[in-house]
N, CA, C and O atoms as a CHARMM CRD file, in Angstrom:
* protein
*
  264
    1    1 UNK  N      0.82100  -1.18100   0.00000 PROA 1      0.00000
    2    1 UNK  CA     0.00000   0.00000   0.00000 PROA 1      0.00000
    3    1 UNK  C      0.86900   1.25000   0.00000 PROA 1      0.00000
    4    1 UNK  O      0.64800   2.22500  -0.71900 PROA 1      0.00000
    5    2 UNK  N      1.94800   1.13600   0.92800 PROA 2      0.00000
    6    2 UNK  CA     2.77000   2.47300   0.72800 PROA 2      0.00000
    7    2 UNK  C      3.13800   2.60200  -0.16900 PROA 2      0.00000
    8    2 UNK  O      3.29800   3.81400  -0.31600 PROA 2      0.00000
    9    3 UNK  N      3.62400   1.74700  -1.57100 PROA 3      0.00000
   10    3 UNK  CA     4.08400   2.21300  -2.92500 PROA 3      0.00000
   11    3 UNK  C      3.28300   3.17200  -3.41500 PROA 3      0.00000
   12    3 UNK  O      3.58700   4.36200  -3.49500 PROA 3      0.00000
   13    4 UNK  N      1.84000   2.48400  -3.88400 PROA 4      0.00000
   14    4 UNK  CA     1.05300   2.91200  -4.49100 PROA 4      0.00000
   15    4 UNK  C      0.54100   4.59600  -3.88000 PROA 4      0.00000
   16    4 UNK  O      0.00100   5.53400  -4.46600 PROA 4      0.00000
   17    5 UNK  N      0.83800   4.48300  -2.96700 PROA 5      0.00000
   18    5 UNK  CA     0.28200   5.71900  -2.28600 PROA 5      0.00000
   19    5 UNK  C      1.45800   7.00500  -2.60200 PROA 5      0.00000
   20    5 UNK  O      1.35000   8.02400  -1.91800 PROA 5      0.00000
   21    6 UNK  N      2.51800   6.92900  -3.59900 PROA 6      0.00000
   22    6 UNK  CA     3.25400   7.72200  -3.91500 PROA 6      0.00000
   23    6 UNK  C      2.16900   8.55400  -4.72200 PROA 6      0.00000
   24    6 UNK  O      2.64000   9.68700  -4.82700 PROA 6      0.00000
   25    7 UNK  N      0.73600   8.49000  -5.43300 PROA 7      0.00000
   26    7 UNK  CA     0.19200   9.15900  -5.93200 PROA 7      0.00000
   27    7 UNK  C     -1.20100   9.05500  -4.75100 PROA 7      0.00000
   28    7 UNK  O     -1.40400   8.25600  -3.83700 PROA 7      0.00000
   29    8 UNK  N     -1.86000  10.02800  -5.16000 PROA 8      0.00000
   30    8 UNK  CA    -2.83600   9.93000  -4.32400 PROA 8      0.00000
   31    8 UNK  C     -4.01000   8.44400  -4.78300 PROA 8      0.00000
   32    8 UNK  O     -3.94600   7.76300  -5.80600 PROA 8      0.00000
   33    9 UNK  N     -4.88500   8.32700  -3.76600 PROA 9      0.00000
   34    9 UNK  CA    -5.71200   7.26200  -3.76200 PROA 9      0.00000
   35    9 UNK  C     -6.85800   7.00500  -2.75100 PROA 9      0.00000
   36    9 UNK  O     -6.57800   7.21300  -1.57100 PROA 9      0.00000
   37   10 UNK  N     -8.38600   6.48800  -3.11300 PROA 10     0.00000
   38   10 UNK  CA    -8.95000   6.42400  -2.38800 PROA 10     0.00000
   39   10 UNK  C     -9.14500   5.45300  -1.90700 PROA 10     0.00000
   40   10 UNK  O     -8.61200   4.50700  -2.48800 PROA 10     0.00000
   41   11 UNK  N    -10.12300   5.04500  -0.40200 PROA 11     0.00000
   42   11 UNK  CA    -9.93500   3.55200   0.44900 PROA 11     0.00000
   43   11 UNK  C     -9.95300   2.42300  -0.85700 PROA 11     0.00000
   44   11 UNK  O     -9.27400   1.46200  -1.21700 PROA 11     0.00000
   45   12 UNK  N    -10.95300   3.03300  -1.24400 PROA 12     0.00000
   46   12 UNK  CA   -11.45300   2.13800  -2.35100 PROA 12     0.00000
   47   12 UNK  C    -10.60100   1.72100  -3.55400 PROA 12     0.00000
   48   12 UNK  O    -10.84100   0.66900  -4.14700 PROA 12     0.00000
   49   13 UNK  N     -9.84400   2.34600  -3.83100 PROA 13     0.00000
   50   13 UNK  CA    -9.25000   2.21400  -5.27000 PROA 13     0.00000
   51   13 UNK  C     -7.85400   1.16900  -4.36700 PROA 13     0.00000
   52   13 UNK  O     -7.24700   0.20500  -4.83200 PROA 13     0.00000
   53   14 UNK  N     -7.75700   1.56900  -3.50800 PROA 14     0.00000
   54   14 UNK  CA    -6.47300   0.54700  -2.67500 PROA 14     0.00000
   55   14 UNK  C     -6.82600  -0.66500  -2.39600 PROA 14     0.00000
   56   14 UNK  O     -6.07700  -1.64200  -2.40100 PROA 14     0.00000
   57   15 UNK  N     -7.90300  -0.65200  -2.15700 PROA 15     0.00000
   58   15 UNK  CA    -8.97800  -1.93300  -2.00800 PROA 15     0.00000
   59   15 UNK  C     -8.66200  -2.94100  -2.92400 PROA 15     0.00000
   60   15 UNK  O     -8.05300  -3.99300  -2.72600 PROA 15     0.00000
   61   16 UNK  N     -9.41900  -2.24600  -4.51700 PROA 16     0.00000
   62   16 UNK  CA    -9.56400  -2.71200  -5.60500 PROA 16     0.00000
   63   16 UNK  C     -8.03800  -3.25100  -5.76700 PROA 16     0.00000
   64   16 UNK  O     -7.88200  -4.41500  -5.39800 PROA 16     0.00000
   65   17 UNK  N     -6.74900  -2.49300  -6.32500 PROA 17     0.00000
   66   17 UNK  CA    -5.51800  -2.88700  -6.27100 PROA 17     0.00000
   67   17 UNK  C     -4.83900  -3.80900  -5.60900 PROA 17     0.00000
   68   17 UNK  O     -3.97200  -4.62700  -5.91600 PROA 17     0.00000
   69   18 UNK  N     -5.50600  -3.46600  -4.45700 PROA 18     0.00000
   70   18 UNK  CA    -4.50200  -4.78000  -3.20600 PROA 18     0.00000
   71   18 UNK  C     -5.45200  -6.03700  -3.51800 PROA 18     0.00000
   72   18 UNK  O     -5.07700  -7.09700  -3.01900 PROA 18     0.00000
   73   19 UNK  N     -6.16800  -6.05000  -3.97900 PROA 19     0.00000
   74   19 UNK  CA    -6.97800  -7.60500  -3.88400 PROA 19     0.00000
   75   19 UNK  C     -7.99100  -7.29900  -2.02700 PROA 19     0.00000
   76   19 UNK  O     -8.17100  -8.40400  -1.51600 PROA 19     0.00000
   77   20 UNK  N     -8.39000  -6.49700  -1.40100 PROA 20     0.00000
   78   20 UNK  CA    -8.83900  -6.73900  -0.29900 PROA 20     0.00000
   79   20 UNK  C     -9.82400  -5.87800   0.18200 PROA 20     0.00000
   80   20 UNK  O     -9.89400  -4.81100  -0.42800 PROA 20     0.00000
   81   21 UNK  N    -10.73500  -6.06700   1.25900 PROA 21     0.00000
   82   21 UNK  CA   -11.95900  -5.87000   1.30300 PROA 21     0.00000
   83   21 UNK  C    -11.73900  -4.06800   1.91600 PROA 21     0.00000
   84   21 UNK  O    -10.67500  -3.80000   2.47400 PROA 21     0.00000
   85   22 UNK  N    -12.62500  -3.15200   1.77600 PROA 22     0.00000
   86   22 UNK  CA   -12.33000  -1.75200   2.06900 PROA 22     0.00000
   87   22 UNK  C    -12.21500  -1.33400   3.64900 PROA 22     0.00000
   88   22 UNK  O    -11.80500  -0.27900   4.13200 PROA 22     0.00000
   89   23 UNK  N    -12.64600  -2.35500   4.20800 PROA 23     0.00000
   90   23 UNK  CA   -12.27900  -2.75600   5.93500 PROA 23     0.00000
   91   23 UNK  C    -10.95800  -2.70100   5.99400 PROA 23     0.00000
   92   23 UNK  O    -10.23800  -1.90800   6.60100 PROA 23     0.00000
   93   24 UNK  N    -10.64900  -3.74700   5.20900 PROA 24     0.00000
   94   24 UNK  CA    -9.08500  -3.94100   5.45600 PROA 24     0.00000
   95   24 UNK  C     -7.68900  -2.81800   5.19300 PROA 24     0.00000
   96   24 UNK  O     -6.60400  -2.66700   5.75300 PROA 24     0.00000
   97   25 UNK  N     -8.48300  -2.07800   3.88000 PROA 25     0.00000
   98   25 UNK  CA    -7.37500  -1.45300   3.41500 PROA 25     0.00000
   99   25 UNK  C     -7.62100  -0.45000   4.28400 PROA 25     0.00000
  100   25 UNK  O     -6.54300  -0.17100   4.81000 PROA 25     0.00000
  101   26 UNK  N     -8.84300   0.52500   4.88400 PROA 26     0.00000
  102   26 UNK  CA    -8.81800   1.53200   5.95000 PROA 26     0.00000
  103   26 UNK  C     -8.04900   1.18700   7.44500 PROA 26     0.00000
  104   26 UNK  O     -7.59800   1.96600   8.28500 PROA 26     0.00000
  105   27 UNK  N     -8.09500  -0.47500   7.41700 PROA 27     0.00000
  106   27 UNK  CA    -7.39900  -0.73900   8.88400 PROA 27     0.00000
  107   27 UNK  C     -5.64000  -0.16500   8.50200 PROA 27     0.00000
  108   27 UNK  O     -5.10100   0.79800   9.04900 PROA 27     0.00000
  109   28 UNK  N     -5.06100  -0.98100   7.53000 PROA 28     0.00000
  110   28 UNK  CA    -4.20900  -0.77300   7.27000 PROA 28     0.00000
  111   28 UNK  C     -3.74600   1.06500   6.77100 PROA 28     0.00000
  112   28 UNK  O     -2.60000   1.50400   6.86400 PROA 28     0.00000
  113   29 UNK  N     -4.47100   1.55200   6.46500 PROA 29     0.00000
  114   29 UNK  CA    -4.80700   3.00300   6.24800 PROA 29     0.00000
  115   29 UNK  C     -4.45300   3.93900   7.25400 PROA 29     0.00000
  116   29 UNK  O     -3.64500   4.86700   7.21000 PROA 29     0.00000
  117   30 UNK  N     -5.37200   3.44500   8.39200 PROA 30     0.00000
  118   30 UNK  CA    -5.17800   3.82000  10.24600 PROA 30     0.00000
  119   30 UNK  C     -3.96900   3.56100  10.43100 PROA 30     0.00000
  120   30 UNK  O     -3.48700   4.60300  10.87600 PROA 30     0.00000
  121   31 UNK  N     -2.91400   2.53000  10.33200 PROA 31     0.00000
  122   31 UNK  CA    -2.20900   2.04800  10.87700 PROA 31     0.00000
  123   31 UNK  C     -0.62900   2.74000  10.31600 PROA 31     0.00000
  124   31 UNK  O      0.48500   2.69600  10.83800 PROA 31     0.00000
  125   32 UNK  N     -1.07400   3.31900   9.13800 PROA 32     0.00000
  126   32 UNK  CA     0.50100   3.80800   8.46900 PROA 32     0.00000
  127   32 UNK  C      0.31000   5.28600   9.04500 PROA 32     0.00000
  128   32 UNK  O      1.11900   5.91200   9.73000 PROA 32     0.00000
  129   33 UNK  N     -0.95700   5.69900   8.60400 PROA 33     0.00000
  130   33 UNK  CA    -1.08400   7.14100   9.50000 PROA 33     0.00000
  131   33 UNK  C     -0.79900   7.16800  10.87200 PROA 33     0.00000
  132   33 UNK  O      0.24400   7.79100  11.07400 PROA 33     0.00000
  133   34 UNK  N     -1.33800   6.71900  11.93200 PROA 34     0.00000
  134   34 UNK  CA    -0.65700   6.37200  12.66500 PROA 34     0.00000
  135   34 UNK  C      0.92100   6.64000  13.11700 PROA 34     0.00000
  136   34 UNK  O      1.31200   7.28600  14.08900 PROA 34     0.00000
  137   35 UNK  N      1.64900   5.99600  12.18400 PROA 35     0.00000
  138   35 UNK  CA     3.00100   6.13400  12.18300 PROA 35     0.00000
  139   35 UNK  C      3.95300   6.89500  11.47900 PROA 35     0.00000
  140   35 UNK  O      5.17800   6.88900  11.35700 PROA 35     0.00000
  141   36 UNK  N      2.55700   7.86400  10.85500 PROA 36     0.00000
  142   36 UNK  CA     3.14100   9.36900  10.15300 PROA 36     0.00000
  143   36 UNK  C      3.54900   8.92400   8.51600 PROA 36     0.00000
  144   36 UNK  O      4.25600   9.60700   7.77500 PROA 36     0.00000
  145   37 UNK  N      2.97500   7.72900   8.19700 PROA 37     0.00000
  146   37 UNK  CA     4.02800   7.57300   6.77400 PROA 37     0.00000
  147   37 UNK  C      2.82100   8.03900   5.66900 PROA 37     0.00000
  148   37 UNK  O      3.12700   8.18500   4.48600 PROA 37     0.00000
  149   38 UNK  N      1.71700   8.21500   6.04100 PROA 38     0.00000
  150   38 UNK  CA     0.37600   8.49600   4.96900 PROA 38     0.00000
  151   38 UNK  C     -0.06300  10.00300   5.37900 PROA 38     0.00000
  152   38 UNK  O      0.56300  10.41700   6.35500 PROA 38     0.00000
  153   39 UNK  N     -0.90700  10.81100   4.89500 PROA 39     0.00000
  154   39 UNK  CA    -1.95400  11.46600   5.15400 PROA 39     0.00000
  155   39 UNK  C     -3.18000  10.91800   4.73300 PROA 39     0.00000
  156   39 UNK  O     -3.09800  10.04700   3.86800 PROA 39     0.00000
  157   40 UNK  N     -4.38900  11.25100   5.17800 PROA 40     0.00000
  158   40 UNK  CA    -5.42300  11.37500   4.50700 PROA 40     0.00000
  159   40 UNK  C     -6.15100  12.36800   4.88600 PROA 40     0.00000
  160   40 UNK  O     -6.07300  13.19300   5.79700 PROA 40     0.00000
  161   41 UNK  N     -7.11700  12.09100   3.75800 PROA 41     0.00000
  162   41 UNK  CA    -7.93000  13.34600   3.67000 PROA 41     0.00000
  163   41 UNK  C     -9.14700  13.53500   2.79600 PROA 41     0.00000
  164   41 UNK  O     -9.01800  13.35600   1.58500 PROA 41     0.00000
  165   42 UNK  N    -10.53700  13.94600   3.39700 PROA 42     0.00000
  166   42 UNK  CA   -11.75300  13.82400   2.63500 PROA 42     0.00000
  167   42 UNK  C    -11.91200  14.73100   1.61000 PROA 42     0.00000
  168   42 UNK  O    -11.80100  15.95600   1.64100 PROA 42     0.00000
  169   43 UNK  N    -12.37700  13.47000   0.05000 PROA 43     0.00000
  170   43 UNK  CA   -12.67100  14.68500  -1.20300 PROA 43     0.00000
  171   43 UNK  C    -14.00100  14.19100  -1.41100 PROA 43     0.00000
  172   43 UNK  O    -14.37500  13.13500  -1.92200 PROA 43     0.00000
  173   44 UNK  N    -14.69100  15.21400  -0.88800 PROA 44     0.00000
  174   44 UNK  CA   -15.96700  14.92300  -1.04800 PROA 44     0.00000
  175   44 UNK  C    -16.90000  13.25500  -0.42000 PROA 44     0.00000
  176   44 UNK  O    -16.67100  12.81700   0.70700 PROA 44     0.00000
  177   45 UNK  N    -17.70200  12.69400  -1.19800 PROA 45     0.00000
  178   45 UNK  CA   -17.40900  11.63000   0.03800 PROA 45     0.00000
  179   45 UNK  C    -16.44300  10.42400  -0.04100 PROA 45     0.00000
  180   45 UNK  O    -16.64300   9.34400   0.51400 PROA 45     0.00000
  181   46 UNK  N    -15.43000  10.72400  -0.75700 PROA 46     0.00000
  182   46 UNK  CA   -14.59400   9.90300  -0.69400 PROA 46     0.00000
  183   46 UNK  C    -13.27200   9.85900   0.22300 PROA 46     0.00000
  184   46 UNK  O    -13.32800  10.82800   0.98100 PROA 46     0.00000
  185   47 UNK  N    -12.44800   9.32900   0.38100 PROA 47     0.00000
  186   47 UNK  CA   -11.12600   9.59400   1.42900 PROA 47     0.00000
  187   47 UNK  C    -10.04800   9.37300   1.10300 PROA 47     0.00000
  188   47 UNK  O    -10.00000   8.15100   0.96000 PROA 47     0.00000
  189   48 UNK  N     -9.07100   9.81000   0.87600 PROA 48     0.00000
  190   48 UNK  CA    -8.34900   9.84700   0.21300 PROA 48     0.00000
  191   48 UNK  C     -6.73000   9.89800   1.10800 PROA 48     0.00000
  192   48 UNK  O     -6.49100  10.37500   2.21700 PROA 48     0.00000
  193   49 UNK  N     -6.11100   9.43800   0.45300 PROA 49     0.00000
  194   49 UNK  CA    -4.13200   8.91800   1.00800 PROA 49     0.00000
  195   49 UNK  C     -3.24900   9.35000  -0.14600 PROA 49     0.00000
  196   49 UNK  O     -3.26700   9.32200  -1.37700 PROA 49     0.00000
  197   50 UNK  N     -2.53300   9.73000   0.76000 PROA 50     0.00000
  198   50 UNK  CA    -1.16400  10.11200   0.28200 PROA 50     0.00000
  199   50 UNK  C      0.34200   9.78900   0.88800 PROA 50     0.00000
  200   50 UNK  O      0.16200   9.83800   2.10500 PROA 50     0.00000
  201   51 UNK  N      1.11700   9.61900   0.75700 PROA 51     0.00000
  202   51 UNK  CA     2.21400   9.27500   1.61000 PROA 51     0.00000
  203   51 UNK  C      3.03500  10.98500   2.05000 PROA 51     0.00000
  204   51 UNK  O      3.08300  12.06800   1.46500 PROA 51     0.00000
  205   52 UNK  N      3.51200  10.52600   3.20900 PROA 52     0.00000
  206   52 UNK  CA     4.17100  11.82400   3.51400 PROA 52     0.00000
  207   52 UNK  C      5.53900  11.87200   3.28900 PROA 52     0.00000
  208   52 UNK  O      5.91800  11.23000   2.30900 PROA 52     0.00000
  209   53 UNK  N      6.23100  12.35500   3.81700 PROA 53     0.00000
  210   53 UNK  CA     8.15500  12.94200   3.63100 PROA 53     0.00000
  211   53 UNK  C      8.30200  11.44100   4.41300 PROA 53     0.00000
  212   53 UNK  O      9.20200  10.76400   3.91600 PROA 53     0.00000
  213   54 UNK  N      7.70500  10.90000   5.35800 PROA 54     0.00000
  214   54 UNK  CA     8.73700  10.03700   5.81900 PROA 54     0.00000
  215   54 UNK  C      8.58400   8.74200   5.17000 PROA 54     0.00000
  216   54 UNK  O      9.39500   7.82700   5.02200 PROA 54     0.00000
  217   55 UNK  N      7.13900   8.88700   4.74700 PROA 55     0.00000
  218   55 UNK  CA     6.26500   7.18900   4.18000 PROA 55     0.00000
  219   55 UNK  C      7.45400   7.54300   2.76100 PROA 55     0.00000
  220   55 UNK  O      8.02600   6.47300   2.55400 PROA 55     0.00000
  221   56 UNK  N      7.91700   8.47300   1.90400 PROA 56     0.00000
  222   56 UNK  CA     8.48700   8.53300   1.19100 PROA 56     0.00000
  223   56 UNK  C      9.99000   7.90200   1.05600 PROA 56     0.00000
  224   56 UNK  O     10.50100   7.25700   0.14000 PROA 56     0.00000
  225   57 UNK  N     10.48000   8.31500   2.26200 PROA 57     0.00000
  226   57 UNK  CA    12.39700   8.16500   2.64600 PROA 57     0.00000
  227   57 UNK  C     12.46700   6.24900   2.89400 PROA 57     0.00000
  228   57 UNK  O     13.30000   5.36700   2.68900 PROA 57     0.00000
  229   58 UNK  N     11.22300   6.32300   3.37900 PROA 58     0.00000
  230   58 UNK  CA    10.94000   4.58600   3.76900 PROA 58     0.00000
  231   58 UNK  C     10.93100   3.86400   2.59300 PROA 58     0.00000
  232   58 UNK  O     11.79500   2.99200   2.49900 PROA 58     0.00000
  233   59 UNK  N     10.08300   4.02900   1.57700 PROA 59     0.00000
  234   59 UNK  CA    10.00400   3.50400   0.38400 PROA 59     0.00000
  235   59 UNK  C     11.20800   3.25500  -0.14100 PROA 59     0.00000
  236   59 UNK  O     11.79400   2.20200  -0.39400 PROA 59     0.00000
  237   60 UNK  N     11.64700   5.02300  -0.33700 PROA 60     0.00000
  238   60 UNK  CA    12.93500   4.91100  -1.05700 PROA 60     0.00000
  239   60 UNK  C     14.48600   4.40300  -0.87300 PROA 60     0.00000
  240   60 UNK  O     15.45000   4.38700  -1.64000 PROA 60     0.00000
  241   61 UNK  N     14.28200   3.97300   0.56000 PROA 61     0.00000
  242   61 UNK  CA    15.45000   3.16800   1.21600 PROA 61     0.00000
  243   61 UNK  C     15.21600   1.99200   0.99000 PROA 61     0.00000
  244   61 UNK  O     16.16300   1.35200   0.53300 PROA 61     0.00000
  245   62 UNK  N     13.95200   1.28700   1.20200 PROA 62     0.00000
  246   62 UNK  CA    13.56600   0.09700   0.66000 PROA 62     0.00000
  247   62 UNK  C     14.06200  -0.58100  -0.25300 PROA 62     0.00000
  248   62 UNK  O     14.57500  -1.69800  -0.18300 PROA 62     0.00000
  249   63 UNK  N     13.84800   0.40800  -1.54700 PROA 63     0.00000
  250   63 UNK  CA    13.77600  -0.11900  -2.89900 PROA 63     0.00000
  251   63 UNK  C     15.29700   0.19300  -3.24000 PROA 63     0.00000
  252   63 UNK  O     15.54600   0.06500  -4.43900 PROA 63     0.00000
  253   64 UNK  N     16.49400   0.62100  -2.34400 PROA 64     0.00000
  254   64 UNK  CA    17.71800   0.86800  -2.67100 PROA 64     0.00000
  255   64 UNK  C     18.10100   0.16700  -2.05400 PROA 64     0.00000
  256   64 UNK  O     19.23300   0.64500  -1.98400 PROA 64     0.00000
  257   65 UNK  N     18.13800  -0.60100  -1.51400 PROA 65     0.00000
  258   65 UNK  CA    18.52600  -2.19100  -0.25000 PROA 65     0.00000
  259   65 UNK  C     19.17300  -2.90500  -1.36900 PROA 65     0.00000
  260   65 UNK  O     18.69900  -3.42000  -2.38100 PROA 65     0.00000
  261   66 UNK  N     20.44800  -2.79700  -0.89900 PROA 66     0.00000
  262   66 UNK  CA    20.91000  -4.35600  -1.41400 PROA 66     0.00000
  263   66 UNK  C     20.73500  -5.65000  -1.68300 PROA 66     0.00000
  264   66 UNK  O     21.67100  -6.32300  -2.11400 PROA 66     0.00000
C-alpha cells in the first residue's frame, strides 16, 4: 500500500488494487497514519491517502537495499 500511495488514492481504489476488502485497506490506512508515513484526507465523500516525507524516505530506502 505504501508504494502505491506515492500518488494519491482512495480507500477504495487501494482496495480494488490490493486484492482486499475496504475494511481492510482503511485498517491498514489507520495504521501507516498512525506512524506518520500516509496522510489522509476527505474529497468529497470519498477519502483519500497520500504518503508523507517520511512514508516517502521509507520507500525509497527500501527499494535501494541491497
Amino acid at each position: 500500500m505504501l508504494v502505491l500511495l506515492a500518488h494519491e488514492h482512495s480507500t477504495g481504489d487501494l482496495a480494488r488494487r490490493l486484492g482486499v476488502s475496504n475494511a481492510t485497506a482503511s485498517a491498514h490506512a489507520t495504521a501507516l497514519r498512525g506512524a506518520g508515513l500516509i496522510t489522509t484526507f476527505r474529497a468529497g465523500r470519498a477519502v483519500g491517502h497520500h504518503r508523507t516525507l517520511l512514508g516517502n524516505l521509507l520507500v525509497h530506502r527500501a527499494q535501494h537495499q541491497p
